[in-house]
C-alpha positions as CSV (number, residue, x, y, z in Angstrom):
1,X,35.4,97.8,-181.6
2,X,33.4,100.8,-182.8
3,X,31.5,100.3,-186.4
4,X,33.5,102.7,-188.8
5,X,31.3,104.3,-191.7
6,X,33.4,103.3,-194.8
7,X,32.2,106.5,-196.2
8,X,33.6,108.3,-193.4
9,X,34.8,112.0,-194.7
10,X,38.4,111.8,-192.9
11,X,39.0,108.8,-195.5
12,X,38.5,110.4,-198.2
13,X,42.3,111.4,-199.3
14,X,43.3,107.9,-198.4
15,X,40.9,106.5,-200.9
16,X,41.8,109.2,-203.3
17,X,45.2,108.5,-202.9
18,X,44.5,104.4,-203.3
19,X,42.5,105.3,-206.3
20,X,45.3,107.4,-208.0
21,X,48.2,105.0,-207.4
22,X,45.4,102.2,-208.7
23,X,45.0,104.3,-212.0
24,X,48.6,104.7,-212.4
25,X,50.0,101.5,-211.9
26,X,47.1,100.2,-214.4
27,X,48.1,103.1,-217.1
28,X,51.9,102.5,-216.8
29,X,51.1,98.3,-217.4
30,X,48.9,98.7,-220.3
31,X,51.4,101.4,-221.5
32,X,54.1,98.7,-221.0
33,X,52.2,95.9,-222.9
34,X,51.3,98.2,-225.6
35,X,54.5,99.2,-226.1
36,X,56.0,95.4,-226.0
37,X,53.1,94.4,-228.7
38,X,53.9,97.0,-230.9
39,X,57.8,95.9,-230.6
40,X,57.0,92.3,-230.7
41,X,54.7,93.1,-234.2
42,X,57.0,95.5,-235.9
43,X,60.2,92.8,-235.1
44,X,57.9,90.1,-237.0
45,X,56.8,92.2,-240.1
46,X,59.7,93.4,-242.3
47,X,59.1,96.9,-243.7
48,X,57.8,97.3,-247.5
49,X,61.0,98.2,-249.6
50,X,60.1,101.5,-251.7
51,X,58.8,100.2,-255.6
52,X,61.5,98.7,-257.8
53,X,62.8,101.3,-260.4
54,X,60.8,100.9,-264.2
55,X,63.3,98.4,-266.2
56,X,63.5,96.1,-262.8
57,X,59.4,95.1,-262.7
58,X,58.8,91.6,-263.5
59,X,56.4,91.0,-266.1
60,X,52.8,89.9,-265.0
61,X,53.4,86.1,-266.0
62,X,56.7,86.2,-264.0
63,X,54.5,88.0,-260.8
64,X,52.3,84.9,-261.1
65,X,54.8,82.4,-261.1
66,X,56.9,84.4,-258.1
67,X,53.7,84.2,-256.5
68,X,53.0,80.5,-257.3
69,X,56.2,79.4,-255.9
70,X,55.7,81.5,-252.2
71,X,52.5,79.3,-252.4
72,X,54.4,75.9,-252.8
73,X,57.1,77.1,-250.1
74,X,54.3,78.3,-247.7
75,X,52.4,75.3,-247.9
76,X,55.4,72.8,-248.1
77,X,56.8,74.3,-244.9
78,X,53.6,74.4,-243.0
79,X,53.0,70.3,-243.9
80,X,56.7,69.8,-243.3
81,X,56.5,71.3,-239.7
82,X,53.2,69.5,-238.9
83,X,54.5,66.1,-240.2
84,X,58.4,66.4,-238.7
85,X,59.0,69.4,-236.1
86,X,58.1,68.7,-232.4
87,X,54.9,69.3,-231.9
88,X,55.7,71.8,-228.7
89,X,58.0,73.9,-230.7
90,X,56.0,74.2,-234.3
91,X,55.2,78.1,-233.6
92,X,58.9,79.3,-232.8
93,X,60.0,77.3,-236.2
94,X,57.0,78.9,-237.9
95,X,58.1,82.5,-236.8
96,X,61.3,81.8,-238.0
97,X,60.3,80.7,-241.5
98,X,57.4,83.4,-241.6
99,X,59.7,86.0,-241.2
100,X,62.4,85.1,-244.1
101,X,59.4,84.2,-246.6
102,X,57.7,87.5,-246.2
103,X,61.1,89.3,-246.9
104,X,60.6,87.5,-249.9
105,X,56.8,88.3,-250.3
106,X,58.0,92.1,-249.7
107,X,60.4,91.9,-252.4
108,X,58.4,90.2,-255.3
109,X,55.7,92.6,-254.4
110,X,57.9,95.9,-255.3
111,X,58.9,94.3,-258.4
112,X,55.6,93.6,-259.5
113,X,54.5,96.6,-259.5
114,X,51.4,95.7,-257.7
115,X,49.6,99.5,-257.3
116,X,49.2,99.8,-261.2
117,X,45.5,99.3,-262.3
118,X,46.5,97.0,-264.9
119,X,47.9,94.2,-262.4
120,X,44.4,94.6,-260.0
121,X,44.7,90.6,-260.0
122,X,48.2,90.7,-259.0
123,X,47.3,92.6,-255.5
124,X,44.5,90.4,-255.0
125,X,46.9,87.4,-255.4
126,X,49.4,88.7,-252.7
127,X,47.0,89.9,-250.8
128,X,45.6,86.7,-250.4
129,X,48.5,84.9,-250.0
130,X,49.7,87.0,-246.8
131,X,45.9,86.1,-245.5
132,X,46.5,82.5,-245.7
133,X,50.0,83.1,-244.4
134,X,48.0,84.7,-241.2
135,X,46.1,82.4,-240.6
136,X,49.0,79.3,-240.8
137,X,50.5,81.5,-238.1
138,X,47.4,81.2,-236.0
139,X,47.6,77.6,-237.0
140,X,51.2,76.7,-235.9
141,X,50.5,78.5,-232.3
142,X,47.6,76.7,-231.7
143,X,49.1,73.6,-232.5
144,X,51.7,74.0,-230.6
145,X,49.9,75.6,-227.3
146,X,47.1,73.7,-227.6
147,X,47.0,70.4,-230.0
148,X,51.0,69.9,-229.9
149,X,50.7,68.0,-226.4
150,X,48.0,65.9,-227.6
151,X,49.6,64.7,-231.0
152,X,53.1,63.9,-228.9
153,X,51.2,61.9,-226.2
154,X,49.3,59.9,-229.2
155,X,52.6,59.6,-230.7
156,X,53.9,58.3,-227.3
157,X,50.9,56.1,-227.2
158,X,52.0,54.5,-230.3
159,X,55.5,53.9,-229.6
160,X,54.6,52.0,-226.3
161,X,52.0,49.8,-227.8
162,X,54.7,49.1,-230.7
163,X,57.4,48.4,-228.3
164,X,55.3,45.9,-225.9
165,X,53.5,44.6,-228.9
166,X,57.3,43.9,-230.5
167,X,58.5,42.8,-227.3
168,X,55.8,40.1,-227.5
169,X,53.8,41.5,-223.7
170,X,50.9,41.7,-225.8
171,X,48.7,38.9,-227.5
């Protein structure tokens, strides 16, 4: 068999051609995954209702204490889905609690009339309580994906030693 140069000139539109179909197959799948991202985001972040109208803004001691209670719910859900949820199937019951408690957060925030200079505080609150709400998203899919099999083989670990230990197998 004769050595072919893989330089060869008579190649040339072939590997043009393989190079062009490479580029656009690449373009039209990160197109698609940018596309599904921004679908997937938008579908989990409900949109910012316009500010409430003058006589509807809560005072600043009722912003505090709307904001205090999305605290206690956000952090009694996140404990209650650690301690009671299967471990495999925290995130999806996360999402789902996420998205109706920032519906909320959306809605306290227009009547708080958070853009004022006077309620500086205020924003920083919120703001700070949708960062911790990021980050116990990043937390419930990590537990799930990652630490979730781990905590239900422990769990398993337990029953059986329980059961042989009750069935008297063990000293």
């Amino acid at each position: 068999m004769p050595d072919v140069d893989p330089k060869d000139p008579r190649f040339r539109p072939f590997r043009a051609a393989a190079y062009g179909v490479h580029i656009l197959v690449s373009a039209l799948f990160s197109l698609w995954i940018i596309v599904n991202v921004t679908g997937s985001v938008s579908a989990m972040t409900p949109e910012r209702p316009p500010p409430a109208e003058p006589d509807q803004v809560m005072t600043f001691k009722e912003c505090l204490d709307a904001a205090q209670v999305l605290w206690t719910e956000l952090e009694t859900q996140r404990e209650t889905l650690v301690r009671t949820a299967p471990a495999r199937s925290v995130d999806q019951e996360w999402i789902r609690f996420r998205n109706v408690w920032l519906q909320r957060v959306r809605e306290r925030e227009s009547r708080c009339a958070l853009k004022s200079r006077e309620r500086a505080e205020l924003r920083t609150v919120f703001k700070r309580l949708e960062e911790v709400q990021n980050l116990y998203t990043i937390h419930a899919v990590q537990y799930a994906g990652e630490v979730g099999g781990a905590v239900e083989a422990l769990q398993a670990a337990f029953d059986t030693a329980r059961r042989n230990s009750a069935a008297g197998r063990l000293p």
